[in-house]
N, C-alpha and C positions, 0 to 999 in steps of 0.2 A: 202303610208303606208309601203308600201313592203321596200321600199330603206329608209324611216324614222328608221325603226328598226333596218334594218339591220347597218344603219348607227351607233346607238345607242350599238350593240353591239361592231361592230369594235372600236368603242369610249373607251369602259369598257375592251375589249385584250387588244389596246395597252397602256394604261394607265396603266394596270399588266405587260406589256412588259418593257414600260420606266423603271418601280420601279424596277423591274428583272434585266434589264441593268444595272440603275446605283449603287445597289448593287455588283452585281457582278465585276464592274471595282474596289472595295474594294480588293477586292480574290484575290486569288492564281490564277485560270482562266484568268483575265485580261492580254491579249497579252502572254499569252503561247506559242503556236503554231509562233508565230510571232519572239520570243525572239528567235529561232533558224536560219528565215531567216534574220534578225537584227545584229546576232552572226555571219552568213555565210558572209554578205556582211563589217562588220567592220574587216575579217579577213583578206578580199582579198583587204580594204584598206591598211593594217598592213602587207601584204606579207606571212601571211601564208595559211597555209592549211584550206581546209574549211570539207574534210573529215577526218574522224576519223582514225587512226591506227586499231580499233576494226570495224571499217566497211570495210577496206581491210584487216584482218585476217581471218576473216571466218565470218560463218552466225550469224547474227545480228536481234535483235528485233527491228522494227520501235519505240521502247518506248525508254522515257527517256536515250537514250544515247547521245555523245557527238560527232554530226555530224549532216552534211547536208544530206537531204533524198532528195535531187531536183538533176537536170540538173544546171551544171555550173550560164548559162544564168541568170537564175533567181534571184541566190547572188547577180549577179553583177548589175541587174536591182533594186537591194532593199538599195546599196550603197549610193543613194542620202540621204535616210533615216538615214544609219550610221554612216554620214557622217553630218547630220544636228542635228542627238537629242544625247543627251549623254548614254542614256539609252532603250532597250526597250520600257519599260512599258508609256516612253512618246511619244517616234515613232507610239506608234499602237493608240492613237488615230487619228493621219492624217490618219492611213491605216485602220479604223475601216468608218471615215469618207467617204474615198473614196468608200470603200465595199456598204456603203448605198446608194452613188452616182448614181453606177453601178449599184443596184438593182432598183431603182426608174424607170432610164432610160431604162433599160433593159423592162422591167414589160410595160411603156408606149408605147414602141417601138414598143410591140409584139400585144398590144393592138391598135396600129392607121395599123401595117402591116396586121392584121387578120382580120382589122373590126368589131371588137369585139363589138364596141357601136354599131353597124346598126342591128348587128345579135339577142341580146342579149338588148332590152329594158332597163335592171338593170344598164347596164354599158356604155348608154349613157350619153354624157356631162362628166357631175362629176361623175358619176356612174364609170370612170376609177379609182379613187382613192381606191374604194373600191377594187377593185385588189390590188393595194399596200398597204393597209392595211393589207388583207390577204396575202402578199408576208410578211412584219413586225413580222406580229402576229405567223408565222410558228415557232416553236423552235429553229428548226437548222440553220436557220437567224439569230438569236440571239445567238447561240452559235458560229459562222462565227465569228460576228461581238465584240465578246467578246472576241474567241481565237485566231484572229488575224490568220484565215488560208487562203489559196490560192481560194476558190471556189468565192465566188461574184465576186474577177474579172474572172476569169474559166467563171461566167455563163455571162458577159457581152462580153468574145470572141465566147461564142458559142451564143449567142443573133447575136452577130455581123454574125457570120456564118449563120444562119437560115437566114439572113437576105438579106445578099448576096443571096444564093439559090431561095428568094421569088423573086429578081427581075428577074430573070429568063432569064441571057443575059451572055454573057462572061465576060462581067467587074464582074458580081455578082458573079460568080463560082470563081475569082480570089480571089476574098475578102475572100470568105468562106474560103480557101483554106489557103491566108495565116491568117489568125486570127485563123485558126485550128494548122497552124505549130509556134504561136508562143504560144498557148495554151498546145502544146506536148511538149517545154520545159520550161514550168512552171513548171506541173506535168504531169506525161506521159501518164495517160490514155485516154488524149483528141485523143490519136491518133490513138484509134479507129474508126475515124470519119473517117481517112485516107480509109479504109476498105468500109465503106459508100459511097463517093464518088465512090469508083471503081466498087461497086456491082451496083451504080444507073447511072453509065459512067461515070460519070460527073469528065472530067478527066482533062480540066483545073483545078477545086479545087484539084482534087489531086496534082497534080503537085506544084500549090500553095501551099500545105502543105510544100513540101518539101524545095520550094522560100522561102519561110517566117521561116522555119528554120534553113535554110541556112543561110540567112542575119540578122537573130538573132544572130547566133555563129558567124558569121565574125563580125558583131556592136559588141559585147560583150569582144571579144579573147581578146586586147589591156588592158581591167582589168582582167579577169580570166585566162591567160597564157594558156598553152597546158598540162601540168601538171594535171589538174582539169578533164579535158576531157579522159586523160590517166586512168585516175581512175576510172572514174563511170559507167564504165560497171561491173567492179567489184563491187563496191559499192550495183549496181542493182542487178547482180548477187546472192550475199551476202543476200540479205535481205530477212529474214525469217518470221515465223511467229510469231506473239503479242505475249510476254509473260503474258500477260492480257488483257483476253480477257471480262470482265464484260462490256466495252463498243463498243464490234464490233459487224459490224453488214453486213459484208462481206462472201457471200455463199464459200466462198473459208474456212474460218474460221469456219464454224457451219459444214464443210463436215468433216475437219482436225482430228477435235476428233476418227472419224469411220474410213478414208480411207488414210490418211496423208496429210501435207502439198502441198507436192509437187502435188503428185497425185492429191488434190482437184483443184489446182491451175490450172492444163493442163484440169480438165474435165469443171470449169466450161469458162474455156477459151474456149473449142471448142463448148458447150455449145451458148458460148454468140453471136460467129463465124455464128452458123447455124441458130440462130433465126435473126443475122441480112440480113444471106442469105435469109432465106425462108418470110423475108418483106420487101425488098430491092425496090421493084416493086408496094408496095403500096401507097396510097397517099400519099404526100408529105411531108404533116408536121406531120401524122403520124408516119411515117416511121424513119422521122427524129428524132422523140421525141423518140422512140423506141431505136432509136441508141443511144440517149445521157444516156439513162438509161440502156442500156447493159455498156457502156464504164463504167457509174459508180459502177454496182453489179460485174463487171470481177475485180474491183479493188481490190487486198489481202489484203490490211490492208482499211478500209472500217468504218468512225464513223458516231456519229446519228449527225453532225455538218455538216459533210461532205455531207448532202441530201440536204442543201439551193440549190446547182444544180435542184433540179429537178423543181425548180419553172417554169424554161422553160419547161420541157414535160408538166407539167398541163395546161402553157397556147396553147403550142399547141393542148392538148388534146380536151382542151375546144372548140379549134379551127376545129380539125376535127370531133368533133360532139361524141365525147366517152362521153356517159349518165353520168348527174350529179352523179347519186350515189355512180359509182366506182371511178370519182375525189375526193368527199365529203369525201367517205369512204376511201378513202388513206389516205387522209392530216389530217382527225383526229388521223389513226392507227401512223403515224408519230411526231405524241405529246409524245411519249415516251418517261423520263427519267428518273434519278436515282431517285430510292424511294427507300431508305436503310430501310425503315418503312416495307418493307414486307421479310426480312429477306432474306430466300434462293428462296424465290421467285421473288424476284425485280427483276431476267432476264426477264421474264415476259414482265412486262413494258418497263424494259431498252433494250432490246435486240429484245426481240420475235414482240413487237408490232409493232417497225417501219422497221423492218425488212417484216415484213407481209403486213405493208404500202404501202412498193416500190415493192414487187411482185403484188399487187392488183393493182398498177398501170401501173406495166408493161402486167399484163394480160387485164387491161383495155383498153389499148392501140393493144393490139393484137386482141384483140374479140367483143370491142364493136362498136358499128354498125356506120357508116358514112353515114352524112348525106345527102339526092337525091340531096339537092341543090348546091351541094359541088362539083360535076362531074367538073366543069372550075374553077379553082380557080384563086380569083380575083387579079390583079395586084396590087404590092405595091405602097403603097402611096408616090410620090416624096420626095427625102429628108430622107426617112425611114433608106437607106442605107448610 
């Protein structure tokens, strides 16, 4: 009865979910975020620049300007695309596709590495799928896979990292490692995982971090010249904070208002630093999930799109035994969005609630209790990695 209902309601989300989608591919929304790496990678077919004049003039808002916000690497990785559709808005469905690819597999993976059906009655056999539903039904899945942005594949190289780590050998710590250094030049904040590996030793992945983004840039260089990479320290440099901020949701930005940009940015950097110090030493996929969700709340510019990441710490959370109700009680505070219906209080919703989401699950991950039988954690399953 238990798994009939629940069955029943995941039915009735994503059936709200589809209708949501395939509306929204109407909008302005449809391949946004996409249409800038689609723009980066048709420029560096066409020879020019992929950064802006106004993002090496000075400080720059991550919105609406007319430039790349990535590492070189990533343009030239999105060229097949600019290369095959005429336009945007028809590239991002193959990249909307693959996004759900990534999440499907991601979600099963974590599910036969953690043992999730032996543990957990609900999510034996088919009872996996109800995970992916509930990966679906999340909002900021849906806004991923509408604005066409970098995190599903993001959470399928840190999928792949976790996964390395569970086999618990040197070939795995390699993998993590590099799947982590090709994840830091996608978008840069995977590479606080770098940091991770060093506090827990595990110092082939680190190092792997570095192989994997090394042999990224040398595979790469031959379509993005030396130029591109000349620049985007500046670039990074340069970037300031949201001129609009009604949809962020990064502590770096809710501090800005009271103590500045800048300032916010070093405190909750050193901030994210110590907490992943002082859990460095805890359980494994604990620790782990903790990490993936500092790397993502240090990020300064920070949307309610950009949490489809955290689908990996819930399932490791569930993994290491964090009580249903601070998982539960996250992923609904993370339903938050724009409801222009409550006037000057829509922050509320859009801002406050999923914002208080991912702290409830980063404190759940820190404080709640792990389970006695958890003491050896079990080998992964062949093939997983």
């Amino acid at each position: 009865m238990q798994i009939a209902a629940l069955a029943i309601v995941a039915a009735l989300v994503l059936a709200f979910r589809a209708v949501q989608f395939a509306l929204l591919t109407r909008e302005v929304q449809w391949g946004y975020d996409f249409s800038f790496y689609w723009t980066a990678g048709r420029r560096l077919l066409d020879g020019q620049a992929i950064y802006s004049a106004a993002q090496l003039a000075g400080p720059y808002a991550p919105q609406g300007q007319d430039g790349f916000l990535y590492p070189p690497p990533f343009a030239a990785l999105v060229t097949p695309l600019a290369a095959l559709f005429p336009d945007a808005d028809s590239a991002n469905w193959v990249w909307s596709i693959l996004g759900a690819t990534i999440l499907v597999a991601s979600v099963l993976a974590v599910w036969r590495s953690e043992r999730l059906g032996e543990r957990f009655p609900l999510l034996a056999g088919g009872g996996r799928w109800l995970l992916v539903a509930a990966a679906f039904a999340f909002p900021p899945v849906i806004g991923e896979l509408v604005l066409g942005n970098v995190h599903l594949v993001l959470l399928g190289l840190l999928t792949l990292a976790w996964l390395g780590i569970r086999r618990g050998d040197e070939r795995g710590e390699w993998i993590a490692g590099l799947a982590i250094g090709v994840a830091a030049l996608i978008k840069v904040f995977p590479a606080a995982l770098l940091l991770w590996f060093v506090l827990t030793r595990r110092w082939r992945a680190a190092a792997g971090v570095i192989v994997g983004a090394a042999v990224l840039t040398i595979a790469t260089l031959p379509i993005t010249g030396v130029e591109p990479w000349l620049q985007y320290p500046t670039v990074l440099a340069n970037l300031s904070a949201p001129a609009d901020t009604r949809d962020t949701l990064a502590p770096t930005v809710w501090l800005a208002s009271a103590i500045g940009f800048s300032t916010a940015r070093i405190l909750v950097t050193v901030a994210g630093v110590a907490i992943l110090g002082w859990t460095a030493r805890r359980e494994t996929a604990r620790s782990f999930a903790i990490a993936v969700v500092v790397s993502v709340l240090i990020a300064p510019a920070l949307y309610h799109h950009y949490l489809a990441l955290l689908v990996l710490p819930f399932l490791l959370g569930l993994s290491a035994g964090v009580p249903l109700p601070w998982l539960a009680v996250s992923y609904l505070l993370m339903w938050g969005g724009e409801q222009a219906a409550f006037g000057d209080a829509a922050w509320i919703v859009n801002r406050g609630l999923p914002t208080a989401g991912v702290l409830v699950l980063l404190i759940g991950l820190l404080v709640g209790r792990t389970e006695p039988h958890r003491a050896k954690e079990p080998a992964v399953v062949a093939g997983t990695a």
